[in-house]
N, C-alpha and C positions, 0 to 999 in steps of 0.2 A: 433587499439587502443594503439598509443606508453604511456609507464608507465611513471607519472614524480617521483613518487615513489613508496613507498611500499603499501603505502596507499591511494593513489589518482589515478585515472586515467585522461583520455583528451579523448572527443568525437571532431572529423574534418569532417566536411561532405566533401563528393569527388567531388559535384556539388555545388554551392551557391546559396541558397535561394534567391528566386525572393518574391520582392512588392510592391506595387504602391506608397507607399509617404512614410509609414511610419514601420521601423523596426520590430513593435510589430505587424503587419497584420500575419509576415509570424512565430514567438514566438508561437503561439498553433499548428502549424503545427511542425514546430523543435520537442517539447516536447510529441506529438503522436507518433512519430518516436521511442523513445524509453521508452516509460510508459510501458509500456507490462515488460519490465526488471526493471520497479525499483517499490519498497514497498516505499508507504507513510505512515509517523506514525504523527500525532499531537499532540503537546504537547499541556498542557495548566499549564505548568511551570513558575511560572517567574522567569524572564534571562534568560532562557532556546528558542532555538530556534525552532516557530512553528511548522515546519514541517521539520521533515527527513526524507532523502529521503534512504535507502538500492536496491543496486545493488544485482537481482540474477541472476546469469549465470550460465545457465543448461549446464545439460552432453549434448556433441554434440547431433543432430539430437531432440529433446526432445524441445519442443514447450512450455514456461510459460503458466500456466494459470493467464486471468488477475486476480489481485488485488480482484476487486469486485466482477467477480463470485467465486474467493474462499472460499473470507469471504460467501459470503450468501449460497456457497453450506455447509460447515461447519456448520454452524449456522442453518442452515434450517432439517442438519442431526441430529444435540445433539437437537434441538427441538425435532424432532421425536421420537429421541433415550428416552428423558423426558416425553415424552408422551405417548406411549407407550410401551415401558418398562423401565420402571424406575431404574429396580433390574441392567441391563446393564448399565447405569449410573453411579449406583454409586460405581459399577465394572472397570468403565474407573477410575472416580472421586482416588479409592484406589489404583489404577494400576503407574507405570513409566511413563504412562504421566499424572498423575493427577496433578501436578503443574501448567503442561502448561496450560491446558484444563481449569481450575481456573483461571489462569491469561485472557486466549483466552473470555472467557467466559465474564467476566466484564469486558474489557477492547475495546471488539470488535466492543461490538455495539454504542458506541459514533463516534470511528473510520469509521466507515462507513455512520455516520449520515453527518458525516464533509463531507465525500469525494462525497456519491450521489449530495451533496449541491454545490461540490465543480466544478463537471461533469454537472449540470444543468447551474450554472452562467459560466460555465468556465473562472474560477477565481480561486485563493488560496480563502478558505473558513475557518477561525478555529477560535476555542473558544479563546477570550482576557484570557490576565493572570492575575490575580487580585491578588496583590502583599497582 
């Protein structure tokens, strides 16, 4: 992965994509190759652009979880955690991560509306921004 700066990288594959006529055949296959590494977030900003994308690169050896089982294993946990015990909740809610866990909280499950939507069409899927 040569750096073109501090804050950009370049992916190069070492072999070139094969397709029968037309460039975008072999474009969902490119971007499965390396979804596992990147977080998508959707905006629904305007001027703002829809979909960012974040890079994360684990400690060697150490495998990502995707994207979408994290959100739903999270998500499916602090349900529990609300469900049945609530007092743990609002134990997290007062605790050093309570910010994030509030933000995670409202902000996740739109995020993940977009992306299962976006994994069924395989397509970019996101809310227009309405100025």
């Amino acid at each position: 992965m040569p750096s073109v700066d501090a804050e950009t990288y370049c992916f190069e594959l070492l072999r070139p994509a094969k397709y029968r006529n037309d460039p975008v055949e072999a474009l969902q296959r490119l971007a499965n190759g390396v979804r596992a590494y990147l977080w998508a977030i959707v905006s629904a900003v305007p001027g703002a652009a829809y979909r960012r994308y974040y890079m994360y690169l684990s400690p060697s050896g150490v495998e990502p979880l995707p994207q979408l089982g994290s959100l739903w294993s999270t998500l499916f946990y602090l349900g529990s955690v609300v469900r049945y015990r609530p007092h743990t909740f609002e134990e997290i809610i007062g605790g050093p991560f309570g910010p994030f866990v509030t933000e995670f909280v409202s902000a996740q499950p739109e995020q993940m509306l977009y992306m299962f939507a976006s994994e069924m069409c395989e397509r970019e899927v996101a809310q227009p921004a309405i100025a």
